[in-house]
LUMMIBA-889147 format. One record per atom (N, C-alpha, C, CB): residue number from 1; residue in one letter; atom name; y, x negated, z negated. Coordinates in steps of 0.001 Angstrom, whole numbers, plus 500000, padded with zeros to 6 digits. Glycine has a CB too. Layout:
! residues N
  panu  nunu  kevo      c2      c1      c3
   NUM     a    CA       Y       X       Z
...
***
This chain:
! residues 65
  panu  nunu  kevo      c2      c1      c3
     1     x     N  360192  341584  719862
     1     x    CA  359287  340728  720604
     1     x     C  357978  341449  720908
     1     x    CB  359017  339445  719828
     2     x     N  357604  342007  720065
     2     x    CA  355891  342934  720257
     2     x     C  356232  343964  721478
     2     x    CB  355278  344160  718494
     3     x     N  357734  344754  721118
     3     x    CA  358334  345587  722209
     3     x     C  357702  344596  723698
     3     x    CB  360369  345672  721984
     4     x     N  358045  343631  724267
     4     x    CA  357863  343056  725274
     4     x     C  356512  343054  725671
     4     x    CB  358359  341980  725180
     5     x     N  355642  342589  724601
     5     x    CA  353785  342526  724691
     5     x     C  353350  343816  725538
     5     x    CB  352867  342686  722873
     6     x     N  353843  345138  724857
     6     x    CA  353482  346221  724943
     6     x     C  353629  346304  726664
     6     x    CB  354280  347162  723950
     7     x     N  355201  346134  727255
     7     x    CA  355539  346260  728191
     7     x     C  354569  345685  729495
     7     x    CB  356665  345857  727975
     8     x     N  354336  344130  728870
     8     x    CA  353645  343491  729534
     8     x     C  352313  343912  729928
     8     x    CB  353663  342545  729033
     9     x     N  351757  344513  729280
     9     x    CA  350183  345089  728973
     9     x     C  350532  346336  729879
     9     x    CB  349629  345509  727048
    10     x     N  351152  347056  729613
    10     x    CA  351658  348330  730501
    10     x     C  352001  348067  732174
    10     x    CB  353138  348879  729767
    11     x     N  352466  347014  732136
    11     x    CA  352794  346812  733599
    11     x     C  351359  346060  734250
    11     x    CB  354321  345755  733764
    12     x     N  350845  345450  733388
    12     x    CA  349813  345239  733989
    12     x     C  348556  346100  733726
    12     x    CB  349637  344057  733800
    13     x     N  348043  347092  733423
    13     x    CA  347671  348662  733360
    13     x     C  347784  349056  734369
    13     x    CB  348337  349555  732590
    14     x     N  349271  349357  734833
    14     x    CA  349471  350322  735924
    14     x     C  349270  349776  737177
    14     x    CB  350746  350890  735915
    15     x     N  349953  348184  737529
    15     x    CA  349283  347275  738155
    15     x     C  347894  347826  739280
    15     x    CB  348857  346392  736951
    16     x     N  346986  347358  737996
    16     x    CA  345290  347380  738082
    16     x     C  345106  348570  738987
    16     x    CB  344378  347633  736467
    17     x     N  345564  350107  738124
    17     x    CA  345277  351245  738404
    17     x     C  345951  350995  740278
    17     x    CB  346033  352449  737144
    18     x     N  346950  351137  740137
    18     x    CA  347727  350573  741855
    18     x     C  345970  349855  742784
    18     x    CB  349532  348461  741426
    19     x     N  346141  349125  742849
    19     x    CA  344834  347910  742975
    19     x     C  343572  348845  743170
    19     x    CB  344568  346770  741334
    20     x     N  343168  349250  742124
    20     x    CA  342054  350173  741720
    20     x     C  342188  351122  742955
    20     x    CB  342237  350954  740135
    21     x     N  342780  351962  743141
    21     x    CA  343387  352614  744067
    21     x     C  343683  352542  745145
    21     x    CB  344020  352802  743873
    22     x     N  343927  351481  745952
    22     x    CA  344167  350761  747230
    22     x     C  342968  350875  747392
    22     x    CB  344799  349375  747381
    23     x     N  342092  349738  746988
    23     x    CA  340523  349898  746935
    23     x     C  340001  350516  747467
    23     x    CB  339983  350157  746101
    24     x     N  339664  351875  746743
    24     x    CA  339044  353030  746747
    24     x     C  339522  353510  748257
    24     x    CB  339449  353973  745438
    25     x     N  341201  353585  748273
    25     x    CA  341043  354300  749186
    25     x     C  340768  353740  751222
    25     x    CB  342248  355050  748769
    26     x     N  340618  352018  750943
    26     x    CA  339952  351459  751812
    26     x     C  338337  351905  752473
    26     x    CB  340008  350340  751250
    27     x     N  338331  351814  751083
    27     x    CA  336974  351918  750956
    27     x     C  335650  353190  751556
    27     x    CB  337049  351861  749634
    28     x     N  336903  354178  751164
    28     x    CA  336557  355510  751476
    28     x     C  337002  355990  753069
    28     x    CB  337270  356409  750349
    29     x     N  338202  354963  753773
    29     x    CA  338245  355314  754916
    29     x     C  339418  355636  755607
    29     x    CB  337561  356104  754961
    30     x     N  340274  355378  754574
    30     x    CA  341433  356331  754305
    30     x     C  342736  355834  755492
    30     x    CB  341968  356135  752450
    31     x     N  342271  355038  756137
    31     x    CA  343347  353875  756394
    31     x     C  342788  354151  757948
    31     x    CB  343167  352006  755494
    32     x     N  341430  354460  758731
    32     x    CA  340599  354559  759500
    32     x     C  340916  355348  760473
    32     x    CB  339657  354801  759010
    33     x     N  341494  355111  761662
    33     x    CA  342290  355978  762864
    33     x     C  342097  355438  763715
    33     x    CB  343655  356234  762933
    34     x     N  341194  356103  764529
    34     x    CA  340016  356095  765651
    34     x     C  341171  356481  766436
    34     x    CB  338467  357175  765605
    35     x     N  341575  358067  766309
    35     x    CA  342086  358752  767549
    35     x     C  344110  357965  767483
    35     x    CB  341823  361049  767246
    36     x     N  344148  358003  766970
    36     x    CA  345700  358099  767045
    36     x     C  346448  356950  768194
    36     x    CB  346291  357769  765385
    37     x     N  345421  355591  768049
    37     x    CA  346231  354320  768764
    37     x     C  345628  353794  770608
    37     x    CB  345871  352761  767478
    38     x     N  345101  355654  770596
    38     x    CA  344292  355932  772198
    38     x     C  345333  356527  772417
    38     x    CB  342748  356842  772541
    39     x     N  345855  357791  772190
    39     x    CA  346950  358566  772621
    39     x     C  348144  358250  772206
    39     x    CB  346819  359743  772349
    40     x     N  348818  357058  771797
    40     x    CA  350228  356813  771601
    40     x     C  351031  356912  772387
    40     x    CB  350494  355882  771261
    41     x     N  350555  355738  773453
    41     x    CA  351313  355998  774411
    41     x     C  351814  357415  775087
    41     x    CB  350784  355360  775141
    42     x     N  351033  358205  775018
    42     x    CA  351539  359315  775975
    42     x     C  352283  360120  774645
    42     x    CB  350116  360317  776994
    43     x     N  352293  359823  773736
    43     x    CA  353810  360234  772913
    43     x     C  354662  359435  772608
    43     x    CB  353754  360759  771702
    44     x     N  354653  358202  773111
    44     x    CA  355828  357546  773218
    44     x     C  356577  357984  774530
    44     x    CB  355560  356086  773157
    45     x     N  356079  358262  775940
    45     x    CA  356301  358551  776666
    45     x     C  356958  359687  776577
    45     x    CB  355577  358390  777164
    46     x     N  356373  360510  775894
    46     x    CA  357222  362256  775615
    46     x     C  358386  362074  775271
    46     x    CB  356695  363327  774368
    47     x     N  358437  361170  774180
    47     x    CA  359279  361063  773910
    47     x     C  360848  359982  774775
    47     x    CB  358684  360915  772857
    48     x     N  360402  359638  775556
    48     x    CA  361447  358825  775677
    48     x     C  361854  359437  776920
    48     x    CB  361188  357303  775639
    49     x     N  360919  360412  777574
    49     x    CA  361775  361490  778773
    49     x     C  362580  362365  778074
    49     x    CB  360776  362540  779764
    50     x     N  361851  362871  777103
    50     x    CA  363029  363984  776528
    50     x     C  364493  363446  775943
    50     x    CB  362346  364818  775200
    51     x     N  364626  362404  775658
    51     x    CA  365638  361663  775452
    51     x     C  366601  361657  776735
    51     x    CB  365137  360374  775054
    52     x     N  366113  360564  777467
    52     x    CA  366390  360364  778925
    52     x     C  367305  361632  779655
    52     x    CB  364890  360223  779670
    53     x     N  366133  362820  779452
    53     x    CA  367162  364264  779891
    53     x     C  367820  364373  779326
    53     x    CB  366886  365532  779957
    54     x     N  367724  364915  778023
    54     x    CA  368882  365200  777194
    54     x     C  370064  364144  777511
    54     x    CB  368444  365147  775644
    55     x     N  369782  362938  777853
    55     x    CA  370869  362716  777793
    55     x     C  371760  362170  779554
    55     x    CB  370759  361740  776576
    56     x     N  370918  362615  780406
    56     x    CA  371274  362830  781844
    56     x     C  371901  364170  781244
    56     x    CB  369940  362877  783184
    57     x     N  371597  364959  781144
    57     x    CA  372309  366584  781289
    57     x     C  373253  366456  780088
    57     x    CB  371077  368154  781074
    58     x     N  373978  365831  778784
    58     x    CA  375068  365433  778667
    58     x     C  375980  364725  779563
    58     x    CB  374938  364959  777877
    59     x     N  375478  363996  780434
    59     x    CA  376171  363538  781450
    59     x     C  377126  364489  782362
    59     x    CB  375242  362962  782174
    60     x     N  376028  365106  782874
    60     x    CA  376471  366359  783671
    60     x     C  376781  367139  783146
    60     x    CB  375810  366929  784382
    61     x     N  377513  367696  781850
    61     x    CA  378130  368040  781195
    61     x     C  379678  367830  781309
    61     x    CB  377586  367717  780375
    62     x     N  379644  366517  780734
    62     x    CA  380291  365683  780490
    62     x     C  381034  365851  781903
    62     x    CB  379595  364481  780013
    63     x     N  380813  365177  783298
    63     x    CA  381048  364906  784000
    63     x     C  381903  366689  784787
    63     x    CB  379867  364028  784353
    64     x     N  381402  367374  784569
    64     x    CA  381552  368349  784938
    64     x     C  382816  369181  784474
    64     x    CB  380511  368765  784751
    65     x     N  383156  368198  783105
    65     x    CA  384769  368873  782648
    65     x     C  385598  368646  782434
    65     x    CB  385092  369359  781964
***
């Protein structure tokens, strides 16, 4: 039974520290992305031509044999 106490105390320890930690790293900035959700789009875009070809020119591949 004390086995369990211990556990309990431990999980809530590490818990805190978790918590403690989130915190901090709010706090400090960590989470804070100015540049990234200006230029998405034009890498979503990259990405979905290079797809697009790749998979037109399997086509013509494809089609071709």
């Amino acid at each position: 039974m004390s086995v369990i106490f211990i556990l309990v105390i431990i999980g809530v320890v590490v818990a805190g520290l978790f918590l403690v930690a989130f915190i901090w790293a709010v706090k400090t900035g960590q989470y804070e992305d100015s540049y990234s959700p200006s230029v998405r789009i034009l890498f979503d875009d990259h990405k979905k031509s290079e797809n697009s070809e790749s998979e037109s020119t399997e086509k013509k591949q494809n089609d071709k044999k």
